[in-house]
C-alpha positions as CSV (number, residue, x, y, z in Angstrom):
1,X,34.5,33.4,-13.1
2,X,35.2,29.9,-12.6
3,X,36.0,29.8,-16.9
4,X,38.6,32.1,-16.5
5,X,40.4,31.0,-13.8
6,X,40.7,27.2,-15.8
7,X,41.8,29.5,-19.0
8,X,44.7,31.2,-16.9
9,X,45.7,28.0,-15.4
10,X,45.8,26.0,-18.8
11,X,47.9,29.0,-20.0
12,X,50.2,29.4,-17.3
13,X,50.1,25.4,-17.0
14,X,51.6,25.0,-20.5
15,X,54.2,28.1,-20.1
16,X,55.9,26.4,-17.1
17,X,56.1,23.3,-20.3
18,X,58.1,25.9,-22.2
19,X,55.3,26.2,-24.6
20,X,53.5,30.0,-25.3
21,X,49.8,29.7,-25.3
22,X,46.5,32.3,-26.0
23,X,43.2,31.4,-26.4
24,X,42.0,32.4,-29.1
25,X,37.9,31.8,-28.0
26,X,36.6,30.4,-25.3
27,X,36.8,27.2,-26.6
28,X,40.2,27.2,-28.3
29,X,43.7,27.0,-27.9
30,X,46.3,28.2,-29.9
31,X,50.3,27.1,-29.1
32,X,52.9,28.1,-30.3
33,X,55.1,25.5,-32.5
34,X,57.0,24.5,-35.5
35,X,56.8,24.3,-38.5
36,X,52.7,26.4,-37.5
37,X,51.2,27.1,-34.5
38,X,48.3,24.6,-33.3
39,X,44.8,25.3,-32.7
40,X,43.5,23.0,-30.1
41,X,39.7,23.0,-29.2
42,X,39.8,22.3,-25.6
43,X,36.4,21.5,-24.9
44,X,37.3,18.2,-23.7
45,X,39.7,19.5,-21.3
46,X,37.6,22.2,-20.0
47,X,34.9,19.6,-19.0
48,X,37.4,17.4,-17.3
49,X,38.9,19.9,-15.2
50,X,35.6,21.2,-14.4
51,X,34.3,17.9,-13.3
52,X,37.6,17.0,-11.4
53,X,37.0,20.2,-9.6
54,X,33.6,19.4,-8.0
55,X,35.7,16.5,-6.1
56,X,38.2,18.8,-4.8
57,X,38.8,22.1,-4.1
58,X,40.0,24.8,-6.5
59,X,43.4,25.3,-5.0
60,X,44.1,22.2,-7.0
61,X,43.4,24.1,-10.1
62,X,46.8,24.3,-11.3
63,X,47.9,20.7,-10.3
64,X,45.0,19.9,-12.1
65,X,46.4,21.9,-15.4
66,X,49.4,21.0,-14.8
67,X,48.5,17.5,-15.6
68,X,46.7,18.5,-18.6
69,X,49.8,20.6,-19.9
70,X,52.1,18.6,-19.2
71,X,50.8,15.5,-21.3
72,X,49.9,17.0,-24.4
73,X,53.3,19.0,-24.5
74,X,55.1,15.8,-24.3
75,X,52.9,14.7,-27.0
76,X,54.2,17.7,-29.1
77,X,57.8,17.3,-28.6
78,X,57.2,14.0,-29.7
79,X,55.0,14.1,-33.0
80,X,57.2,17.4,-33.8
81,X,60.4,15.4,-33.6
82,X,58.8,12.7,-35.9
83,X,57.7,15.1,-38.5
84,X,53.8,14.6,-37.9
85,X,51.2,16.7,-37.8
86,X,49.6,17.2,-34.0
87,X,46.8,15.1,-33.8
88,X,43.2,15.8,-31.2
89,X,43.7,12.6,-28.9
90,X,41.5,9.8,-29.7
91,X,37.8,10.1,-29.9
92,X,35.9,7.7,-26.6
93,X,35.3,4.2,-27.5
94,X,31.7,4.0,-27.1
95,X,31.2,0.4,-27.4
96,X,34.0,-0.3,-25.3
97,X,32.5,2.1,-22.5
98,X,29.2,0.1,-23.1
99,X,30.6,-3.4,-23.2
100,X,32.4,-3.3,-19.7
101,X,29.4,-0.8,-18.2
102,X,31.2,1.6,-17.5
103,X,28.9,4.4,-17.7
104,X,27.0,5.9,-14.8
105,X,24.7,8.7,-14.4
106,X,25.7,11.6,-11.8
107,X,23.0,14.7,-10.6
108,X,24.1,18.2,-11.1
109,X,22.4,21.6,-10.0
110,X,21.6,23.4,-12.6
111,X,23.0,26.8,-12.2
112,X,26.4,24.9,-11.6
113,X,26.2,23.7,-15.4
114,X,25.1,26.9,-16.5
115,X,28.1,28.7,-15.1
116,X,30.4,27.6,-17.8
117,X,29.0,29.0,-21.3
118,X,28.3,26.0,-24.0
119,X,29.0,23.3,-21.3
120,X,25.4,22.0,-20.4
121,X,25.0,22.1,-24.7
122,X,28.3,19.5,-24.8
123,X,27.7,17.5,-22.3
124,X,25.0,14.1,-22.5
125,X,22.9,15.9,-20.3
126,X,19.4,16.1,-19.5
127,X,16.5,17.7,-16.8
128,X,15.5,15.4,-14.3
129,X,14.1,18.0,-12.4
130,X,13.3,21.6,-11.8
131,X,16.8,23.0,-11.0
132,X,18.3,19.4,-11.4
133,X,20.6,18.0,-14.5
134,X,21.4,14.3,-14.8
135,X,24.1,13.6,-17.1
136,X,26.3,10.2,-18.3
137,X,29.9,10.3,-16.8
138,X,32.5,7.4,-17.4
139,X,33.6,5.9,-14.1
140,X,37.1,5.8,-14.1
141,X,39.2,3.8,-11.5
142,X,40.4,7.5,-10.0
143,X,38.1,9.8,-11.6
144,X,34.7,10.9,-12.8
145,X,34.7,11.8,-16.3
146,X,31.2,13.7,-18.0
147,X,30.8,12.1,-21.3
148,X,30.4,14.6,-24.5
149,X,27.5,14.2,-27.1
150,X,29.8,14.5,-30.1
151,X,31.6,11.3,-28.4
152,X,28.1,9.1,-28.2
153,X,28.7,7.5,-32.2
154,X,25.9,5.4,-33.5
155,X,24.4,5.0,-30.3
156,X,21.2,7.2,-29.5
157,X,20.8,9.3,-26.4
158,X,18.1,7.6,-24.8
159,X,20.4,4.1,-25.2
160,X,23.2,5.7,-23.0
161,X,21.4,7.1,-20.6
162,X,19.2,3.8,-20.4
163,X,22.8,1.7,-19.9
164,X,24.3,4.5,-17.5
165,X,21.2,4.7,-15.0
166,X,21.0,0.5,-15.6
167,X,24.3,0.3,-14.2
168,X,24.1,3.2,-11.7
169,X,21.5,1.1,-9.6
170,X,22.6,-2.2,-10.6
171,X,26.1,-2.4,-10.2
172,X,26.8,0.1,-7.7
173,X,25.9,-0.7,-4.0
174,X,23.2,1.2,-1.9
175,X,22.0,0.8,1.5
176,X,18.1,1.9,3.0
177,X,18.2,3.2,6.6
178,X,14.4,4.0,7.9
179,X,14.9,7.4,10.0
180,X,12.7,8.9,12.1
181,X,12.6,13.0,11.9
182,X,10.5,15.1,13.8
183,X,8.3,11.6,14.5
184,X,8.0,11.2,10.4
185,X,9.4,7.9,8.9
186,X,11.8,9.1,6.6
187,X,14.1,6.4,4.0
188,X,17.8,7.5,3.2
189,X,19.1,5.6,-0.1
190,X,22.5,6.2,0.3
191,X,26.4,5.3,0.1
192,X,30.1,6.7,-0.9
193,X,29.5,6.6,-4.5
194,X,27.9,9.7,-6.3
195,X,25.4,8.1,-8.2
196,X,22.6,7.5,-5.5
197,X,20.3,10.2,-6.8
198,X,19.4,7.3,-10.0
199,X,17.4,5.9,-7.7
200,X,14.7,8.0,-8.5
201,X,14.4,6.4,-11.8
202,X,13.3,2.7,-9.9
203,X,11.3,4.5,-7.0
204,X,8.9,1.9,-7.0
205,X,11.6,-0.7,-6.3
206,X,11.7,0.8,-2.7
207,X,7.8,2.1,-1.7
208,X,6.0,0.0,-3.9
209,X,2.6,1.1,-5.3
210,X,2.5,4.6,-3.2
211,X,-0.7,5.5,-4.6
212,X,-0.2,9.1,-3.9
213,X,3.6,9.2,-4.4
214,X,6.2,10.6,-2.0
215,X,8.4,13.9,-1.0
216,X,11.9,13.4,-2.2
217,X,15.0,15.5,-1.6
218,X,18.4,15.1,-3.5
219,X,20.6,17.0,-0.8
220,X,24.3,15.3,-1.8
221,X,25.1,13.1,-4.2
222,X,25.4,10.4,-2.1
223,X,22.1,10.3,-0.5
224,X,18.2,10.4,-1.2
225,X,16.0,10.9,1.2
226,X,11.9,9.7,0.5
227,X,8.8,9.5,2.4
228,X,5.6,8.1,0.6
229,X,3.4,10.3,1.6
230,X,0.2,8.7,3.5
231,X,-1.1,9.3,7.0
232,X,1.4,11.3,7.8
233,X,0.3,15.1,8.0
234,X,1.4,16.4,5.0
235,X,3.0,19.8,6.5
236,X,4.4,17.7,8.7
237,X,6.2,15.4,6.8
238,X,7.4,18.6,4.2
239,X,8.8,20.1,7.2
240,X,10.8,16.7,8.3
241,X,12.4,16.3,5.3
242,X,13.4,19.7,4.9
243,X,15.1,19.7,7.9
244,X,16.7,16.5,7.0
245,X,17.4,17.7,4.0
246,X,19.0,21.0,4.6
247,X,21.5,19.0,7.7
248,X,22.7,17.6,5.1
249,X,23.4,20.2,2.7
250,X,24.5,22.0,5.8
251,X,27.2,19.6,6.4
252,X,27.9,18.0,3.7
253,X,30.4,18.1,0.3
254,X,29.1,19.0,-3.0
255,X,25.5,19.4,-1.9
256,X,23.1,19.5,-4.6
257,X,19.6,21.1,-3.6
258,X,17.0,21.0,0.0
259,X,14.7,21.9,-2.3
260,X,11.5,19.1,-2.1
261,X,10.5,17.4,-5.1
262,X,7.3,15.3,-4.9
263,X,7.5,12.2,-7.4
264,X,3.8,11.7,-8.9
265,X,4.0,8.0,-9.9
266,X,2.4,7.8,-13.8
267,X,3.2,5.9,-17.3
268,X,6.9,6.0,-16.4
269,X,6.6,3.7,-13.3
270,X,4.2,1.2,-15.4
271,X,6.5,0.7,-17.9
272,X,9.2,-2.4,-17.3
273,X,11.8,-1.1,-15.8
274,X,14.5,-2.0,-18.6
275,X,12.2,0.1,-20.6
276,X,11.6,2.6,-18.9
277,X,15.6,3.4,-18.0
278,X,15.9,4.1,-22.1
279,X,12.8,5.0,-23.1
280,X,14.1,8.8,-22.6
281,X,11.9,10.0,-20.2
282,X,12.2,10.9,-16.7
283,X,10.1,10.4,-13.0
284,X,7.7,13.0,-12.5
285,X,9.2,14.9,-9.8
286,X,7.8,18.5,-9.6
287,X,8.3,21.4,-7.2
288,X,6.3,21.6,-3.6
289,X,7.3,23.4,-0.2
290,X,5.2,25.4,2.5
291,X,6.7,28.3,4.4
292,X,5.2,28.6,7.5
293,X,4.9,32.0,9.6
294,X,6.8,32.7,13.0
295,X,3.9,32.2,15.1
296,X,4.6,30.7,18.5
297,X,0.7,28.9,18.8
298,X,1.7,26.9,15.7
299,X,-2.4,26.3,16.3
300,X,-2.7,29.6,14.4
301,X,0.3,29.5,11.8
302,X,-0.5,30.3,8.3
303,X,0.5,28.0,5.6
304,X,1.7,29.2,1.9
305,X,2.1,26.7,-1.3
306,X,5.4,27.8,-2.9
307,X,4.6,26.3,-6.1
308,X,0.7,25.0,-7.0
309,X,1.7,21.6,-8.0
310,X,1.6,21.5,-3.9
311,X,-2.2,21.4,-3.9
312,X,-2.6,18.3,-5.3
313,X,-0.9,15.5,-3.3
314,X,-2.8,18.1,-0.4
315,X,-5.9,17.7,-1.9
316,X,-5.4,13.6,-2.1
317,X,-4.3,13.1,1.7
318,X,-7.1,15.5,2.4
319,X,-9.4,13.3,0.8
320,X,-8.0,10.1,1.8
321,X,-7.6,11.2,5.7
322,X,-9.9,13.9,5.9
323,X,-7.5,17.0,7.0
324,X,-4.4,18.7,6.0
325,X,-2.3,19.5,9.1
């Protein structure tokens, strides 16, 4: 387990420092000092390394711990030597973080936060989608940083993600590039930065009205792939953007999900779009997909709905265009 393998480098990390460690939890350190030992709650730690980790690869690990180890032992040495007690380093600045916007909003599978046990409950987190997490991170100069709930002071929840996703699609560049897959117009929202997938939250920005919505994919975090579903064949276009999608899972870093969300355009999109960044909620994005049999007259495949929020953008293009595929 990925957990462990932090534990035993923060512990081995802090013995090369000199300093004998044990956790004593999961969650807490214990070192060995004078004039008593210190119990450190390394929550913190644990969710920097672990979001360090998702930009690089674990063979860093004890680089990574090293870093860590090597700080607070220094810190140590020198409160010890002064005759203080050891002191938790200093809480976030909030307002500071607020002040110079530097809070974003970064897309996580879910199963990745559930790996660690208590870290979705500690981070400002929250479900964008089915299988999707979008949490506030601090953007640091060389790193991404998730920020913790017990960090977020008089502010509410809804206020800091409203800033973060505000910032996330105002100050950070994007491109649109109109792709055509499998003959269905396709638009990638993309660029280096791993905040793309907030532009879900101003959808309407790009497409408009879309009276019946659109298929959207969040395969890295880097890129967004949309159709607005029209007169397209709806089996069509959900097997365009799967493709698309799963290329670039395929060959791509830190890939988030192929899956196919379709974004059903309500209240949220008719708020203002100040309001609606911090008003708390979130798009409507639920689950759709076909799976379609091997058959080689494709005149004769059979379709199945993988999730029965499908039928209904089906039934609109049906009504609207008069068949399904």
């Amino acid at each position: 387990m990925l957990h462990r393998a932090i534990n035993q480098a923060i512990v081995q990390a802090f013995a090369d420092e000199g300093l004998e460690t044990r956790f004593t939890d999961s969650r807490t350190l214990s070192i060995s000092s004078q004039p008593a030992d210190v119990f450190v709650d390394v929550s913190d730690w644990y969710v920097h390394v672990y979001d360090v980790l998702a930009d690089c690869d674990v063979d860093e690990l004890p680089m990574i711990a090293a870093n860590i180890a090597r700080g607070f032992a220094q810190e140590i040495r020198t409160q010890a030597g002064q005759g203080q007690a050891l002191e938790q380093p200093a809480a976030v600045d909030i307002e500071h973080l607020l002040e110079t916007e530097a809070l974003r909003v970064r897309i996580y599978p879910e199963a990745e936060l559930a790996e660690v046990p208590g870290l979705r409950d500690s981070l400002l987190t929250r479900q964008l989608a089915p299988g999707l997490m979008e949490t506030v991170v601090i953007d640091l100069p060389d790193a991404i940083m998730p920020l913790n709930r017990w960090d977020i002071g008089s502010r509410t929840e809804d206020q800091l993600f409203g800033a973060a996703l505000h910032a996330s699609v105002n100050r950070e560049p994007h491109y649109t590039e109109a792709l055509q897959v499998q003959n269905v117009p396709i638009m990638a929202i993309g660029e280096t930065h791993r905040y793309i997938g907030s532009h879900v939250h101003v959808l309407k920005r790009h497409l408009g009205p879309a009276p019946h919505g659109a298929l959207v994919s969040f395969p890295l975090p880097e890129y967004l792939l949309v159709h607005e579903i029209g007169s397209v064949e709806l089996t069509a276009a959900m097997e365009a953007m799967r493709s698309a999608s799963r290329t670039l899972v395929s060959g791509g870093e830190k890939a988030l999900t192929s899956q196919l969300y379709w974004w059903r355009p309500g209240t949220y999109e008719q708020l203002p779009e100040w309001d609606a960044l911090a008003c708390g909620a979130v798009p409507d994005l639920r689950l759709v997909g076909v799976k379609e049999d091997e058959e080689v007259d494709t005149r004769e495949r059979s379709i199945t709905f993988l999730a029965a929020d499908t039928m209904e953008p089906v039934d609109l293009r049906v009504r609207d265009h008069g068949r399904l595929a």
